[in-house]
DSSP file (Angstrom, degrees, kcal/mol; ACC not computed):
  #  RESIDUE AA STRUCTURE BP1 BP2  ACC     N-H-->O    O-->H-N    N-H-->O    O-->H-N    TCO  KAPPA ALPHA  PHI   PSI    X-CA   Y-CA   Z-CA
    1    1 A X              0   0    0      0, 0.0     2,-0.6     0, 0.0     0, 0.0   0.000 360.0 360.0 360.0 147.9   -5.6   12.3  -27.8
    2    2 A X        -     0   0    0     83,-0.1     3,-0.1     1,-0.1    87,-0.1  -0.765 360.0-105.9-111.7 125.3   -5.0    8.4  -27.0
    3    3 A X        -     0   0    0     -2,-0.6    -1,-0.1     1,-0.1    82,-0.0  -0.115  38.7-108.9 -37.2 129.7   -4.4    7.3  -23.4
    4    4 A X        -     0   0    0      1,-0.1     2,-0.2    81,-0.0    -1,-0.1  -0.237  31.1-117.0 -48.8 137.8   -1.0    6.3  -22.5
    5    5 A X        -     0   0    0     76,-0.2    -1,-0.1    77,-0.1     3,-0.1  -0.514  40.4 -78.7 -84.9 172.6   -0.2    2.9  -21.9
    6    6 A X        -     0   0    0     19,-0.5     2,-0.3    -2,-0.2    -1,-0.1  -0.024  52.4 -86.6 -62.6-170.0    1.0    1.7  -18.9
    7    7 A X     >  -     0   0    0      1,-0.1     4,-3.5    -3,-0.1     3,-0.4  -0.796  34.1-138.0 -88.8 132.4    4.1    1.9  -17.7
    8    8 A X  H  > S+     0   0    0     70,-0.4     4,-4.0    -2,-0.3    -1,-0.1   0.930 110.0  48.1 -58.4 -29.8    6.3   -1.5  -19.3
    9    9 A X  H  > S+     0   0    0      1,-0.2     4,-3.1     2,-0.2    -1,-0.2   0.928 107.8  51.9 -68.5 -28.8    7.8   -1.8  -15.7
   10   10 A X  H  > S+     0   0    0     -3,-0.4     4,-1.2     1,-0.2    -1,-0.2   0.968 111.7  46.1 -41.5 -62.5    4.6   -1.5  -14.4
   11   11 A X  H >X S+     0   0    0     -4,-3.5     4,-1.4     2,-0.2     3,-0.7   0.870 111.8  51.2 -38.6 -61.1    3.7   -4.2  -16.7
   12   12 A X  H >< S+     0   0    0     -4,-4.0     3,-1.5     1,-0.3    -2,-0.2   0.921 103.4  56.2 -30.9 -86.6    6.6   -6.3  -15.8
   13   13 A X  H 3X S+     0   0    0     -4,-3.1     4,-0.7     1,-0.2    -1,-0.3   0.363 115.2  40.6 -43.6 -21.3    6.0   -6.1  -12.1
   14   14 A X  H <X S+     0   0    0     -4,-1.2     4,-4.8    -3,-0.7    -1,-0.2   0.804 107.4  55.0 -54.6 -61.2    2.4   -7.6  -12.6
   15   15 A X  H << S+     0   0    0     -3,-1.5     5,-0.3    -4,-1.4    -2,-0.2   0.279 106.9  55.0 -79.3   8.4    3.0  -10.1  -15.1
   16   16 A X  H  4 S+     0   0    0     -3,-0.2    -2,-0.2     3,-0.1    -3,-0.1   0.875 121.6  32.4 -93.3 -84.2    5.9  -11.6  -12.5
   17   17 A X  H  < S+     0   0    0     -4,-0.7     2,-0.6     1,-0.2    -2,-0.2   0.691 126.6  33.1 -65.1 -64.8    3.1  -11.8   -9.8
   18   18 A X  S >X S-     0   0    0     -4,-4.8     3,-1.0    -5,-0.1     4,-0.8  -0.714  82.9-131.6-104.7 107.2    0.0  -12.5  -11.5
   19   19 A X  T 34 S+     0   0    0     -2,-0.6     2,-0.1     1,-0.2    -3,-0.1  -0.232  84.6   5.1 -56.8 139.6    0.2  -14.6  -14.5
   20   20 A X  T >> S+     0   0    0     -5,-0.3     4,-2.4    47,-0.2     3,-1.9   0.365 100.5 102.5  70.2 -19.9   -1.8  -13.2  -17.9
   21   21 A X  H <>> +     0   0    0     -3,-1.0     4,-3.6     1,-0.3     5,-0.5   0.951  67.4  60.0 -69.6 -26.7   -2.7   -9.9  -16.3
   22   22 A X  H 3<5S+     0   0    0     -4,-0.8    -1,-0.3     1,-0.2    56,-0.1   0.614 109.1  49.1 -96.1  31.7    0.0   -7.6  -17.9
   23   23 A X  H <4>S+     0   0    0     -3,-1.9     5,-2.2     2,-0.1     4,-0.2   0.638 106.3  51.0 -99.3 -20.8   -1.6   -8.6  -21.1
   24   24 A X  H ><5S+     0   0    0     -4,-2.4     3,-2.7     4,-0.3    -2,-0.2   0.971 111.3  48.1 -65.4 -65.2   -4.9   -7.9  -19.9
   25   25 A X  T 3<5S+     0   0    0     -4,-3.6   -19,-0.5     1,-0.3    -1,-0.2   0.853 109.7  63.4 -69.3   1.0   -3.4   -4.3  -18.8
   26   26 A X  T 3 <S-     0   0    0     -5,-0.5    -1,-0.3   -15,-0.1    -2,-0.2   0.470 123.1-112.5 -65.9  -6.3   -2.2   -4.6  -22.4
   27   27 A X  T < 5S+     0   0    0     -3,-2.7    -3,-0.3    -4,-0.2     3,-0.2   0.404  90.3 114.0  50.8  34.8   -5.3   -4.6  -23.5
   28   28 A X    >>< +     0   0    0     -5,-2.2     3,-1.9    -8,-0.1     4,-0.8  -0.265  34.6 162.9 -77.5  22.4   -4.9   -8.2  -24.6
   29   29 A X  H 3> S+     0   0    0      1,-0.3     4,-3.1     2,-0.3    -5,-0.2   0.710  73.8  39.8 -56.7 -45.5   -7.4   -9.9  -22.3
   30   30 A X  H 34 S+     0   0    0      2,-0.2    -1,-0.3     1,-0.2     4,-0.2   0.840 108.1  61.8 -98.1  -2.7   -7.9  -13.1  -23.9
   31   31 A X  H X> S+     0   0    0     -3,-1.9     3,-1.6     2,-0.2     4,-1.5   0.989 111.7  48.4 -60.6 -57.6   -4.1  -13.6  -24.9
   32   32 A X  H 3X S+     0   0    0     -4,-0.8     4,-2.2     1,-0.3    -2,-0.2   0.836 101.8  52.3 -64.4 -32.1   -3.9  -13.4  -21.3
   33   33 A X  H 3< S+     0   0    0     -4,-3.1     4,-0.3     2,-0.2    -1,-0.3   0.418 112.0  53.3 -68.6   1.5   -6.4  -15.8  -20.5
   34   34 A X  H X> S+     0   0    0     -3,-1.6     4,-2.5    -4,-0.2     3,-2.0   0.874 104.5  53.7 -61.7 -68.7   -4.4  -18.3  -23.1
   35   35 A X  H 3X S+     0   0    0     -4,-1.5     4,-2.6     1,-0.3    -2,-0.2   0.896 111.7  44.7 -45.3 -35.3   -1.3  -17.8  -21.4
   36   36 A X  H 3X S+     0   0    0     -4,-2.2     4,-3.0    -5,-0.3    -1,-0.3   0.954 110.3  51.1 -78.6 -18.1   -3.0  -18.8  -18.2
   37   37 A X  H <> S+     0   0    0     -3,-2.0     4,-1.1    -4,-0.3    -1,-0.2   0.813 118.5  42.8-101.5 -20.1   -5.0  -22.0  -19.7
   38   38 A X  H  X S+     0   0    0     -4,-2.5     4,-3.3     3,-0.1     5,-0.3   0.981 110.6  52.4 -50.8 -52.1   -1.6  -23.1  -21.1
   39   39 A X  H  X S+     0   0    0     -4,-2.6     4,-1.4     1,-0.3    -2,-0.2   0.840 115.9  45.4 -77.2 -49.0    0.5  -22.2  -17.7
   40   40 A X  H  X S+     0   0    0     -4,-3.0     4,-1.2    -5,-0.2    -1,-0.3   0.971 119.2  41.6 -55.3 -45.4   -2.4  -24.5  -15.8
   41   41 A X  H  X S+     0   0    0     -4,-1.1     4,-1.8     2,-0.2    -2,-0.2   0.795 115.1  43.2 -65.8 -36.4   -2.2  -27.4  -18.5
   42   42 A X  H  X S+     0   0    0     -4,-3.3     4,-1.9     2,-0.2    21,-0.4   0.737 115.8  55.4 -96.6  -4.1    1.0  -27.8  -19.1
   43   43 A X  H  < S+     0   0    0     -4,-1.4    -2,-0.2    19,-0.4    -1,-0.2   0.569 113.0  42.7 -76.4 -10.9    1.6  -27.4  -15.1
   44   44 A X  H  X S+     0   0    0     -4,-1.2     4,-1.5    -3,-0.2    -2,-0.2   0.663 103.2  62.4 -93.2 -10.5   -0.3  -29.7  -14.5
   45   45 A X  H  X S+     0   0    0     -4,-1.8     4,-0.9     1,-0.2    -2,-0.2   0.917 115.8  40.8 -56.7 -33.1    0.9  -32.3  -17.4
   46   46 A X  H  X S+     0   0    0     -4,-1.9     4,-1.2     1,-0.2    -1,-0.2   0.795 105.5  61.3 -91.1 -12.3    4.2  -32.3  -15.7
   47   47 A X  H >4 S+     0   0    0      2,-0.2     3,-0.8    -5,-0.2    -1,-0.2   0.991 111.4  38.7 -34.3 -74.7    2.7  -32.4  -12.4
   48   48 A X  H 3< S+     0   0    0     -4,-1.5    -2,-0.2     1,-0.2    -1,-0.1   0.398 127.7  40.8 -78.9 -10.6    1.0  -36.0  -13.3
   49   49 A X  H 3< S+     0   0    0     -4,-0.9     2,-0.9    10,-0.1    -1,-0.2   0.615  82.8 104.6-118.8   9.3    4.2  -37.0  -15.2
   50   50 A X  S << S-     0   0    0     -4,-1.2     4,-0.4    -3,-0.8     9,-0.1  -0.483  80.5 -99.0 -98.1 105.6    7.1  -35.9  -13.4
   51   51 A X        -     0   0    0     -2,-0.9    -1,-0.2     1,-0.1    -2,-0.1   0.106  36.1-116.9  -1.0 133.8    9.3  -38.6  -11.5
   52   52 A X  S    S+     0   0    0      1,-0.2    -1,-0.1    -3,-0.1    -2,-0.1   0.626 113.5  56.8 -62.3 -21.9    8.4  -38.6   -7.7
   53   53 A X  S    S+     0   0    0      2,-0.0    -1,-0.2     0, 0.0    -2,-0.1   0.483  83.1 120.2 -74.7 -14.9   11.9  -37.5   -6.6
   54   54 A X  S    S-     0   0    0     -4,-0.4     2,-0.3     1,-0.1     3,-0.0  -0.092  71.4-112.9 -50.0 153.2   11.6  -34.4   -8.9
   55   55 A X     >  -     0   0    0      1,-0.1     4,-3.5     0, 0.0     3,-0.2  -0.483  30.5-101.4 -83.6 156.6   11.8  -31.2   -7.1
   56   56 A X  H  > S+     0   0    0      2,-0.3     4,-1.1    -2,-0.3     5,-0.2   0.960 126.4  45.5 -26.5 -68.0    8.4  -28.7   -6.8
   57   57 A X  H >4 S+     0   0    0      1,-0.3     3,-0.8     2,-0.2     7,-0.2   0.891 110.3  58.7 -48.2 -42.2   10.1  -26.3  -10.0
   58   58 A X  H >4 S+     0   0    0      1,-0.3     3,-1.7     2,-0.2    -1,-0.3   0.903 103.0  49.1 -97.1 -68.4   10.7  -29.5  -11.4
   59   59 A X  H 3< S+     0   0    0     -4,-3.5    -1,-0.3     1,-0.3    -2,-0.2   0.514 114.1  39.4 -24.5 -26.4    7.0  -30.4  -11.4
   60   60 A X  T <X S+     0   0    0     -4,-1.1     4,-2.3    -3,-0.8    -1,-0.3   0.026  73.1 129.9-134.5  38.6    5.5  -27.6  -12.8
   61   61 A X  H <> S+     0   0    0     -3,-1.7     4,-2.5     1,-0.2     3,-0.3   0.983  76.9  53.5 -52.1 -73.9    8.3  -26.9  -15.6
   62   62 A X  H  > S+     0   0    0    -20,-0.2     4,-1.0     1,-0.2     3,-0.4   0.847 112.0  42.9 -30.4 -64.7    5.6  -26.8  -18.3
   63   63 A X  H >> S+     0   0    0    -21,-0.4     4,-4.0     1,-0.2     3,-0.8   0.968 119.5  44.1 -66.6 -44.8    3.3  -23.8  -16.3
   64   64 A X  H 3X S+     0   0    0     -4,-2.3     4,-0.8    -3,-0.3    -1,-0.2   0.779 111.3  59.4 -92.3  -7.9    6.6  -21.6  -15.3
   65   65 A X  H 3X S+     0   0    0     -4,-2.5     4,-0.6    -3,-0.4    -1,-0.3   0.895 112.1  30.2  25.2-120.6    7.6  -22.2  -18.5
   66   66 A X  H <X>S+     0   0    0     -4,-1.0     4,-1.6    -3,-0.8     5,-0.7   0.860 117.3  62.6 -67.0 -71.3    4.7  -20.6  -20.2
   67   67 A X  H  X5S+     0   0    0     -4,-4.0     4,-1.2     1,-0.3    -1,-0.2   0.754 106.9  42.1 -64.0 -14.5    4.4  -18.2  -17.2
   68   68 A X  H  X5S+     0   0    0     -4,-0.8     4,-2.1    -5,-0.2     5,-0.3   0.834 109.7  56.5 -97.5 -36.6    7.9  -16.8  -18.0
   69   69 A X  H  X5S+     0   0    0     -4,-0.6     4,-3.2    -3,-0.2    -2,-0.2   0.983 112.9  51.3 -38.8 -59.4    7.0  -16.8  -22.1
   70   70 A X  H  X>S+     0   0    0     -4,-1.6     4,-2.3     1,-0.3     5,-0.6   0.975 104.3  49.2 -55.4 -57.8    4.2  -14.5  -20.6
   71   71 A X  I >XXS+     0   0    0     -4,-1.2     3,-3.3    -5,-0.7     4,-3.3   0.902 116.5  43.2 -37.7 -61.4    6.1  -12.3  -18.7
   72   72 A X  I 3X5S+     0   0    0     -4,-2.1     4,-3.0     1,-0.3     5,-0.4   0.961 114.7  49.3 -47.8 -57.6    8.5  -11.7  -21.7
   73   73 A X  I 3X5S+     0   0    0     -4,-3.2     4,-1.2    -5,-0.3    -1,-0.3   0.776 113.2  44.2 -68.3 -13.3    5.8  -11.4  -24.1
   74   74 A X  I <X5S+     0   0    0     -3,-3.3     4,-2.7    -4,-2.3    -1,-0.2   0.853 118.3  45.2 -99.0 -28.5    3.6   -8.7  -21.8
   75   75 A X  I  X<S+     0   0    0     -4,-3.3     4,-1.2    -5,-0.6     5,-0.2   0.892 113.3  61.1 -59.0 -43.3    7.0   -6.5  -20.9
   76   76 A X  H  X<S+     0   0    0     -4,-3.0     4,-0.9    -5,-0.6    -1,-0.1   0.968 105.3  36.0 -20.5 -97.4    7.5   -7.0  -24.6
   77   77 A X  H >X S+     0   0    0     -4,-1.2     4,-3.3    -5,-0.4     3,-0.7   0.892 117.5  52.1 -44.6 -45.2    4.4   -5.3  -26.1
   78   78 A X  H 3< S+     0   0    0     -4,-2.7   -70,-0.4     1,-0.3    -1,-0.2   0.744 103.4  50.6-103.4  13.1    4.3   -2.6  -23.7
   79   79 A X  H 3X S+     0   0    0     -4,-1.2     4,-1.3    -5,-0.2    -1,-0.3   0.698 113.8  55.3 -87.9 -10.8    7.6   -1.3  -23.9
   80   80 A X  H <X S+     0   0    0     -4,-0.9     4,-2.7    -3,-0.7     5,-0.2   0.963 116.1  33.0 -67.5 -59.8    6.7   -1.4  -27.8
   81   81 A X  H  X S+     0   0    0     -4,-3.3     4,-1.3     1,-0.2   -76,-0.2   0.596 112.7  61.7 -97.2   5.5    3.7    0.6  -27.6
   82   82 A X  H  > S+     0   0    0     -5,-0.4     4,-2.4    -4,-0.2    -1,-0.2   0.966 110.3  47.5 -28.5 -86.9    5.4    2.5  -24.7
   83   83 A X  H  < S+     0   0    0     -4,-1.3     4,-0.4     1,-0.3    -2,-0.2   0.782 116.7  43.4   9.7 -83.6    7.9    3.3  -27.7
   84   84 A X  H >X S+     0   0    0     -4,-2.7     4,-1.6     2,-0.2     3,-0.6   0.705 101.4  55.0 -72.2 -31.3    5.6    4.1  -29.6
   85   85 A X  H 3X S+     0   0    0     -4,-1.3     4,-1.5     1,-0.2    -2,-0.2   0.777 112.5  56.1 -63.3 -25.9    2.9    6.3  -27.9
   86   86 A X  H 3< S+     0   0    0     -4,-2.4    -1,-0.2     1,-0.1    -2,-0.2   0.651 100.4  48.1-107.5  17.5    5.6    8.4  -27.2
   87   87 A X  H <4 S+     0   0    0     -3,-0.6    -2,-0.2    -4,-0.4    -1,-0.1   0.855 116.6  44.7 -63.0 -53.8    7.1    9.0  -30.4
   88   88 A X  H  < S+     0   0    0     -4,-1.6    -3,-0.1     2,-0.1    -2,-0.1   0.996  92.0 114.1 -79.3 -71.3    3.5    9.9  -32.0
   89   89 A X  S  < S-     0   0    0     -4,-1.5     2,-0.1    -5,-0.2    -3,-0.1   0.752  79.2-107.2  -2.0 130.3    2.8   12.0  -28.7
   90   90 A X        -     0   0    0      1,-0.0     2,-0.4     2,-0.0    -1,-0.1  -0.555  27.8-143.2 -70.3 138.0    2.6   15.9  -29.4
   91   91 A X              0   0    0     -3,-0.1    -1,-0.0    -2,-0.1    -2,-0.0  -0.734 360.0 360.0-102.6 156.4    5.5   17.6  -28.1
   92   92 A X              0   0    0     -2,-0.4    -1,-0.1     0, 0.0    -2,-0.0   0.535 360.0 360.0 -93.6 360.0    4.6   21.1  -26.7
């Protein structure tokens, strides 16, 4: 029998706090450690280019971005294999 995945809200609620981690509890470790070395880079390209009057959000558009692709993409997958683990699951 194959371990359940996590729960996708679970997932969710992670991947809002912690960037890359609900693909890591996706078992996707180094997708998440992508997401994050985009989410730094392109937070800081707009950091070093953004007009001085820009607001904070406004400054790190590029990382929250990419951190909000991430979110989507880790809620994604594990409401897929969510989906799916319990389809396959033996019913009693």
């Amino acid at each position: 029998m194959t371990k359940s995945p996590f729960n996708p809200y679970l997932v969710l609620a992670v991947a809002v706090v912690l960037p890359g981690v609900g693909q890591v509890l996706n078992r996707q470790p180094v997708r998440g450690l992508i997401f994050v070395f985009f989410i730094v880079l392109l937070g800081g390209f707009t950091l070093k280019t953004a007009a001085p009057d820009v607001s904070v959000v406004g400054k790190f558009a590029g990382g929250l971005f990419v951190w909000a692709m991430a979110i989507h993409d880790a809620y994604k997958t594990a409401r897929i294999r969510h989906t799916i683990w319990r389809y396959n699951a033996p019913q009693p």
